[in-house]
C-alpha positions as a printed NumPy array, in Angstrom:
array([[-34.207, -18.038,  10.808],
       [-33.117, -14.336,   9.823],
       [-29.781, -14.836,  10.83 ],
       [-29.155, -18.034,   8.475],
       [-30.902, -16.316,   5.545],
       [-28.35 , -13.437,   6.206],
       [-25.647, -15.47 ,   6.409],
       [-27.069, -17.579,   3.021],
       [-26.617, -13.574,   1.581],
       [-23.573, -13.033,   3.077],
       [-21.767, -16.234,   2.006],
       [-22.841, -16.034,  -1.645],
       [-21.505, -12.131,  -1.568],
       [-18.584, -13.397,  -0.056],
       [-18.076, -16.497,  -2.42 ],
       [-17.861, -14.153,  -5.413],
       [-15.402, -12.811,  -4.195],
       [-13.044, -16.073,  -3.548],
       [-13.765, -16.955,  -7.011],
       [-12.99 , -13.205,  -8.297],
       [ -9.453, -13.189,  -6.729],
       [ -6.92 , -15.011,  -6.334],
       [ -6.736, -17.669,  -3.016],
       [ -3.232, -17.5  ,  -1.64 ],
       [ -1.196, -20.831,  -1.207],
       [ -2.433, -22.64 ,   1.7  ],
       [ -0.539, -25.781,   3.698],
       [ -2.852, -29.171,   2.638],
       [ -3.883, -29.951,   6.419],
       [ -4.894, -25.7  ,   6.33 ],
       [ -8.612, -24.919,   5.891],
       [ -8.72 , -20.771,   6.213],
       [ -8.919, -19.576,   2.993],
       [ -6.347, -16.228,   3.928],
       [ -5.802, -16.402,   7.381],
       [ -2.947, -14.203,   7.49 ],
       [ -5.238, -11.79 ,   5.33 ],
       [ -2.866, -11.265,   2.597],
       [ -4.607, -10.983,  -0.67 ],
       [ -7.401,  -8.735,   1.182],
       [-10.149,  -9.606,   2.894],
       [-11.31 , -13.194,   0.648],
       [-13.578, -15.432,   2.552],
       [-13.985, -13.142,   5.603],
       [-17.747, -11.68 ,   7.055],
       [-19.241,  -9.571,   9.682],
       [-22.019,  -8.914,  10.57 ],
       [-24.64 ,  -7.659,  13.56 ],
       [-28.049,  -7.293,  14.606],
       [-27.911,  -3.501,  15.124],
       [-25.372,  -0.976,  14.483],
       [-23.242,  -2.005,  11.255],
       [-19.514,  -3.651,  12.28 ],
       [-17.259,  -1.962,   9.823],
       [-14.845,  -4.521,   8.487],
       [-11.691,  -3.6  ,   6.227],
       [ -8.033,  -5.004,   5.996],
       [ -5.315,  -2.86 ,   7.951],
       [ -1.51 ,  -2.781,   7.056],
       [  1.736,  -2.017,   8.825],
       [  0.612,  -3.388,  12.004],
       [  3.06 ,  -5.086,  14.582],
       [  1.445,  -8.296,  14.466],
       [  2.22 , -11.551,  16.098],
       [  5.08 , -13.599,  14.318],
       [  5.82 , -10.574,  11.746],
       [  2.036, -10.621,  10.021],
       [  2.126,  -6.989,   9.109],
       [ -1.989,  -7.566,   8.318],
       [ -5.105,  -7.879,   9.753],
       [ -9.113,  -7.607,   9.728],
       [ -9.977,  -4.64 ,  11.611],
       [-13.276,  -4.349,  12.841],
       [-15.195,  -1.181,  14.321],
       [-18.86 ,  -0.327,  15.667],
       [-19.841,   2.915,  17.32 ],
       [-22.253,   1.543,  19.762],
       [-25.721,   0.29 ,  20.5  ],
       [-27.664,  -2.643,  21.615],
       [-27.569,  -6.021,  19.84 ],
       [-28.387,  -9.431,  20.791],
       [-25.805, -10.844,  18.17 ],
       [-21.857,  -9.781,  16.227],
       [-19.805, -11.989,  14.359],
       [-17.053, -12.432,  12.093],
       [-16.119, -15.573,  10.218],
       [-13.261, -16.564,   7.974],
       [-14.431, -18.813,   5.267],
       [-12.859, -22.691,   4.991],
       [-11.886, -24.345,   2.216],
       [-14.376, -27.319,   1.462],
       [-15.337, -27.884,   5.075],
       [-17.782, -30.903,   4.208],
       [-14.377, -32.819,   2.866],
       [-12.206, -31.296,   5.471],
       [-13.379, -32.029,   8.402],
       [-13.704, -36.245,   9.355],
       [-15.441, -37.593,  12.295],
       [-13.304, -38.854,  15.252],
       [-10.064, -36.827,  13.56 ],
       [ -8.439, -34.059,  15.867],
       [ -7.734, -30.59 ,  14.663],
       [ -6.619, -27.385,  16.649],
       [ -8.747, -23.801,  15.674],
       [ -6.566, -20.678,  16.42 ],
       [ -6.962, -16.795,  15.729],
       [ -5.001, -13.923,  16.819],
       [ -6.792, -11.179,  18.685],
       [ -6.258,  -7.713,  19.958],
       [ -9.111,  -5.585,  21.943],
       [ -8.03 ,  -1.472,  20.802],
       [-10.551,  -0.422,  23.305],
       [ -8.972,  -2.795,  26.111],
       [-12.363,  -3.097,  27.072],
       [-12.469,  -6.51 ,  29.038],
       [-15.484,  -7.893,  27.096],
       [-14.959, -11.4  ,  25.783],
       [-14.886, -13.104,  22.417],
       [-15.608, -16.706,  21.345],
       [-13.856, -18.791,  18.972],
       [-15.646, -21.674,  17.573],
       [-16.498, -23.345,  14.091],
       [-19.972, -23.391,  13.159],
       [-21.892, -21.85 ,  10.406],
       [-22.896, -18.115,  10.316],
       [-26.476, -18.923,  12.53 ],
       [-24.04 , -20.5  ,  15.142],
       [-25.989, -23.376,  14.92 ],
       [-24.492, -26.36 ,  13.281],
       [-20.677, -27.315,  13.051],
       [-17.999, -30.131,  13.467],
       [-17.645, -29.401,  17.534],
       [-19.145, -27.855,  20.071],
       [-15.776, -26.893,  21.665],
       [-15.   , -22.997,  22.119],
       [-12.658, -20.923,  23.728],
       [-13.873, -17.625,  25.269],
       [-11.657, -14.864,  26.598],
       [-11.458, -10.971,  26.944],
       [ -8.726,  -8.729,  27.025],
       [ -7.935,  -5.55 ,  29.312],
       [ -4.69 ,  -4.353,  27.227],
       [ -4.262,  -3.516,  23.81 ],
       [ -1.644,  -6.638,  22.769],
       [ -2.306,  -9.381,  20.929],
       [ -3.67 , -12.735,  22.198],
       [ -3.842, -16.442,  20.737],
       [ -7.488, -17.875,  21.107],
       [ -7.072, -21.786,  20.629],
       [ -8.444, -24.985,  21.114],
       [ -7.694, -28.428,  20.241],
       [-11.121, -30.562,  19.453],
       [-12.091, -33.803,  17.605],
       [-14.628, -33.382,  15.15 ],
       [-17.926, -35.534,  16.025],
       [-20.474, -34.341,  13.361],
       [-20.309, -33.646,   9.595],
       [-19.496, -30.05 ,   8.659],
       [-21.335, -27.989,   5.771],
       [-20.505, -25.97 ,   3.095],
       [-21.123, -22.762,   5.313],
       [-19.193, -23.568,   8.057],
       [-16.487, -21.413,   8.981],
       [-14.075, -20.025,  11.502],
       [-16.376, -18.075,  13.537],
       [-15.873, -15.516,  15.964],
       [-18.815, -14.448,  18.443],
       [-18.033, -10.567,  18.962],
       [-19.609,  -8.208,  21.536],
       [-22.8  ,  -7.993,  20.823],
       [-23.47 ,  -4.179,  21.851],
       [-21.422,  -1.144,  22.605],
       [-18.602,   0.496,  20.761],
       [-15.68 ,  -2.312,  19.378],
       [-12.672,  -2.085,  17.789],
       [-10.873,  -5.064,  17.935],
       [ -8.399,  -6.876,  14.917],
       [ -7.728, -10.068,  13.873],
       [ -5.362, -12.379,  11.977],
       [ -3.383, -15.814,  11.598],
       [ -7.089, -17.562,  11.491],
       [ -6.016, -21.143,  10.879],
       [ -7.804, -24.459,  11.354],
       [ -5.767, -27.335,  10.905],
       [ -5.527, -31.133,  10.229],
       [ -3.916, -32.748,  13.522],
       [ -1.303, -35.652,  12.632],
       [ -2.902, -39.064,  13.314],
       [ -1.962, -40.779,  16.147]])
């Protein structure tokens, strides 16, 4: 129940923020609202149960196909039973359509090499409603960048607060960054 009211907070923070700048140009079958984080950090939230993930947008990094951007993301430490970060979607309720297939996909690096895993799903910001329950989990013992992605067909109604959501390590130090968040619209069949 605390976690969805702080998400509730977090989303309407975040949403005056997408309608205070402007959205970069997205491809129709696109739902991340800046994926490639270009025009700053719009639509994107962390958050944890203990010690504060610091969140801010880096530049001039070697990123995967040429993205010189990306969310960087950084704790000191401590116990938590929960971490996330989410990239918002554009109109999920409309996007998403029962029995249609779409693939999720973010770009990942681990700084600290540490081995501990992340999950990539879409669900809302209590991780407890989405589309799917498809994931993809993985963790990384080098410091190069990694494609999370999965291919799904959505089976439930999505909600205005679901997003691209990324279940981080929920204790210890982090530093990991992200970028090219995309969930797309498969072709038909």
């Amino acid at each position: 129940m605390l976690l969805g009211v702080a998400w509730v907070a977090l989303a309407a923070t975040g949403l005056s923020v997408v309608l205070a700048s402007p959205l970069p140009d997205r491809h129709p079958d696109e739902a991340v609202l800046d994926g490639r984080v270009t025009a700053g950090l719009i639509g994107w939230v962390v958050a944890a149960q203990a010690d504060a993930v610091t969140m801010e947008r880096v530049t001039g990094v070697d990123g995967p196909r040429r993205v010189d951007a990306a969310v960087d993301l950084r704790r000191a430490g401590n116990s938590g039973a929960w971490a996330f970060l989410l990239a918002g979607l554009a109109q999920p309720e409309e996007f998403f359509e029962i029995g249609r297939s779409y693939r999720m996909q973010l770009y990942v690096r681990d700084l600290h090499a540490s081995g501990r895993p992340v999950t990539l799903r879409i669900t809302d910001g209590a991780a407890d409603r989405g589309p799917t329950d498809e994931s993809v989990t993985a963790g990384f013992t080098d410091r190069s960048w990694h494609l999370l992605t999965r291919t799904f067909v959505a089976t439930r109604d999505a909600f205005p607060d679901t997003a691209l959501y990324v279940a981080l390590p929920p204790d210890g130090p982090l530093h990991w960054q992200a970028t090219l968040a995309s969930v797309r619209r498969l072709p038909s069949p």
